[in-house]
C-alpha positions in Angstrom: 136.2 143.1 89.4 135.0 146.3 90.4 137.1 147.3 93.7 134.6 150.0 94.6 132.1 147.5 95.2 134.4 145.8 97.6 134.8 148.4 99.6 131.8 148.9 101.2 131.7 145.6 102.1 135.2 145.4 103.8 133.9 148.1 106.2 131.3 145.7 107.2 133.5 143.0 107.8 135.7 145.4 110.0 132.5 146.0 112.4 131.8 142.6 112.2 135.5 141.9 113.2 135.9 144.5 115.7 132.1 143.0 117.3 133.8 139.4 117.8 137.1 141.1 119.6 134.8 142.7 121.5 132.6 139.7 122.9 136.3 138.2 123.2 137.3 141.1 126.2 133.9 141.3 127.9 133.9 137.6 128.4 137.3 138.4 130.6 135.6 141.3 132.0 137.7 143.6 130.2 134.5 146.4 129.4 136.9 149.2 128.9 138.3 147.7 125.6 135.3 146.0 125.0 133.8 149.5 125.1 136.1 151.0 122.6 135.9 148.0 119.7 132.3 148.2 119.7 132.9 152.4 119.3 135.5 151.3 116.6 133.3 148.9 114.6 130.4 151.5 114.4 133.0 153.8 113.1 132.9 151.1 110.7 129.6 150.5 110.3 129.4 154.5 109.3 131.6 154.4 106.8 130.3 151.1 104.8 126.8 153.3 104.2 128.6 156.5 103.3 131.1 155.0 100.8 128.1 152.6 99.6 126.4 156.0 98.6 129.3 157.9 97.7 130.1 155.2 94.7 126.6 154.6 94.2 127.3 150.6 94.9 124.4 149.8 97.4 122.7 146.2 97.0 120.5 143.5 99.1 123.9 142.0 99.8 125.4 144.8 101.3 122.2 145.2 103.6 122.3 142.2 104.3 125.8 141.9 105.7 125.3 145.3 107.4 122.5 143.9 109.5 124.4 140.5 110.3 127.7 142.7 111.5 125.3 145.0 113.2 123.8 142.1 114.8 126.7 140.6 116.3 128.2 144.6 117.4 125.3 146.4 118.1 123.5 143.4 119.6 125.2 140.5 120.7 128.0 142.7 122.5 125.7 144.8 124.8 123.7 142.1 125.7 126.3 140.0 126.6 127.8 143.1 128.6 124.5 143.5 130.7 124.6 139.4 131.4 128.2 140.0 132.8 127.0 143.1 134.8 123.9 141.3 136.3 126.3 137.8 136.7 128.8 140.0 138.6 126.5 141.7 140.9 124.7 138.2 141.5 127.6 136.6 142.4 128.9 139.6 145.1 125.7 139.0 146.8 126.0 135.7 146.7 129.1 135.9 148.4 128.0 137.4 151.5 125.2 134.8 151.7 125.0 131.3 152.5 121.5 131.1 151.1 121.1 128.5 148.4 117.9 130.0 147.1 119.7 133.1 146.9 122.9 131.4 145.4 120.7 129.7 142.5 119.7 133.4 141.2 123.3 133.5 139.2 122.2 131.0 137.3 118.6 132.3 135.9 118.9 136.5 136.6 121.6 137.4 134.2 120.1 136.0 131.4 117.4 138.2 131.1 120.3 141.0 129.4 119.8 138.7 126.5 116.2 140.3 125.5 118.7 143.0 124.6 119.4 141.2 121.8 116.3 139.9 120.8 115.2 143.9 120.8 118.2 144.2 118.4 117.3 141.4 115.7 113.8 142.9 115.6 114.4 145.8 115.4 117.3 145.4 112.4 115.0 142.9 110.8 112.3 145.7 110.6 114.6 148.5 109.7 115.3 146.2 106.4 112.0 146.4 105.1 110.6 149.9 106.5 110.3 152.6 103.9 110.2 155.1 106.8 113.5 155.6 107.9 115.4 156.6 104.8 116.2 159.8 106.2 115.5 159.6 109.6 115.1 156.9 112.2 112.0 155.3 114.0 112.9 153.9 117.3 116.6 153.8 118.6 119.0 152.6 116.3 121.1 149.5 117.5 125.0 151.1 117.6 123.3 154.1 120.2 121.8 151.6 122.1 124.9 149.4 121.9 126.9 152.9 123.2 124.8 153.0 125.9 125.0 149.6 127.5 128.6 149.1 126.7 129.5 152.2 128.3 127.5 151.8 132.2 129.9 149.2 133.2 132.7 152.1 132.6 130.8 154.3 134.5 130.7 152.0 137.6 134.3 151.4 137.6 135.6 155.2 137.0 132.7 156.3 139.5 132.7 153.3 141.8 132.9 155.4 145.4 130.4 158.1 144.9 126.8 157.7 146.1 124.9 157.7 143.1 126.8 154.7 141.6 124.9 152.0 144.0 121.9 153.3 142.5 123.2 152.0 139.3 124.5 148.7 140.3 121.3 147.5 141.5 120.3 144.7 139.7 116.5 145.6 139.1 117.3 149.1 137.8 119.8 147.4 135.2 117.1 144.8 134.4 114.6 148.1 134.0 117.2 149.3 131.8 116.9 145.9 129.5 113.6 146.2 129.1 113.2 149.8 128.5 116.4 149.8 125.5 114.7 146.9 123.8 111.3 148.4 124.0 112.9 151.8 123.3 114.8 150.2 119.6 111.3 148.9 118.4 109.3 151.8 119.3 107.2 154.0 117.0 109.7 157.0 118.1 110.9 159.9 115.1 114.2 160.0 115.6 116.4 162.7 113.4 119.0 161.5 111.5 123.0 162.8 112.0 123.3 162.3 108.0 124.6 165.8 107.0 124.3 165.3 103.1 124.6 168.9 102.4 125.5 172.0 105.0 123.0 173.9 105.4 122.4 175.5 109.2 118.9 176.2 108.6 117.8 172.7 107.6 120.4 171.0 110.0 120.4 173.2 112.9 119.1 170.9 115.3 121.7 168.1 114.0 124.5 170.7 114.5 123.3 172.0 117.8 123.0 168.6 118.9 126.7 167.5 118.0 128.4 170.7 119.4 126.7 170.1 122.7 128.2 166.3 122.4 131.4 167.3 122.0 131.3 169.8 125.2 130.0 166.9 127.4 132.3 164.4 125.8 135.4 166.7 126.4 134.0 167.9 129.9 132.4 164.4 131.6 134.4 162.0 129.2 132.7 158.1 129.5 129.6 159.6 132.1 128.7 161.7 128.7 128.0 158.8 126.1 124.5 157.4 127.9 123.2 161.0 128.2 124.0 161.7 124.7 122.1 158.8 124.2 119.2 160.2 126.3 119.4 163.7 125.2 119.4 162.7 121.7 116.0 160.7 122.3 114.4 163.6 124.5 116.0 166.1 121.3 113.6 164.0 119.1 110.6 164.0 121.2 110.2 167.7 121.5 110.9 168.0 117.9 108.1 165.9 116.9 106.1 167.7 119.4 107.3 171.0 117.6 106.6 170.1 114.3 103.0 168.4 115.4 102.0 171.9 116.5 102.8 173.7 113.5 100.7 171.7 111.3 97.9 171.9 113.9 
């Protein structure tokens, strides 16, 4: 048996692993630790590609379980962390009314942070079979959108008493949020890669210039950092495509 072959595959298994613990905690509303498996398992998930390619044992079955682990960590989870968020905030507000037509909204509201995974099958189902994104991406990938959902209910509870946070935990701007990260995976949006292969500043200075200034805001605004990461890394990609579209023009 060849054990480099196995390897790959154990890292899979890992995010898939680290994906189920994490649906365990966010069912008991514990986000932080749900937050940090889901970061763990696309440590993972990093590291079943680059040893795939560093032994040269890539195969249909290894995509095929990357997608499925993805699925469950990178799908699944956040969606199931924006049902809790919307559930939560439907039930305060049910609280403080005795309205039953305002009480049966628990029931129906929350389920709508599930489209986040439909966005996330589609858009790993696609990724399978487009040629495109070899070396870069088209549309976000899954674990940044996972990073970005899975960290907002983090950002509620460390911020909870300054002004801006009520924005944030009003349930129409987190439904806006579900539609726009499951539009936002599919769409037909250049993204650059982070796959250094070789070091090179010139050909990777973007990459670079975009990880140092990660690092500053990770050290300097710690959790409030990882959904503008997110965002910056999106509008990064935008003006590059705009930049290289004007100097073939």
């Amino acid at each position: 048996m060849n054990i480099k072959r196995l390897i790959p595959n154990l890292f899979t298994m890992l995010n898939l692993f680290c994906g189920c613990v994490a649906l365990v905690f966010v069912a008991n509303s514990r986000f932080d630790l749900g937050f940090y498996f889901v970061a763990l398992g696309i440590f993972f998930d990093f590291f079943d590609g680059f040893f795939a390619r560093k032994f040269g044992v890539s195969g249909p079955l290894g995509v095929q379980l990357d997608s499925l682990a993805d699925m469950v960590t990178s799908g699944i989870v956040p969606a199931f962390v924006m049902y809790q968020m919307l559930y939560d905030i439907e039930f305060t507000q049910a609280l403080s009314s005795y309205s039953k037509s305002e009480s049966m909204t628990i029931f129906y509201t929350p389920f709508l942070g599930f489209i986040i995974a439909l966005g996330a099958c589609y858009r790993l189902a696609k990724f399978n079979i487009d040629t495109r994104q070899s070396d870069s991406f088209i549309g976000l990938p899954t674990p940044a959108n996972a990073l970005f959902i899975t960290s907002l209910p983090l950002i509620m509870s460390f911020h909870l008493n300054e002004f801006w946070i009520e924005d944030l935990l009003n349930k129409w701007v987190l439904i806006g949020i579900t539609f726009l990260s499951a539009y936002v995976m599919n769409a037909e949006i250049p993204l650059f890669s982070l796959k250094i292969k070789n070091f090179s500043f010139a050909k990777y200075k973007l990459q670079i210039f975009f990880l140092a200034i990660s690092v500053l805001m990770l050290i300097f605004l710690q959790i409030l950092a990882v959904p503008l990461i997110i965002l910056i890394y999106v509008v990064l990609s935008i003006l590059d495509n705009a930049f290289k579209l004007s100097k073939t023009e």
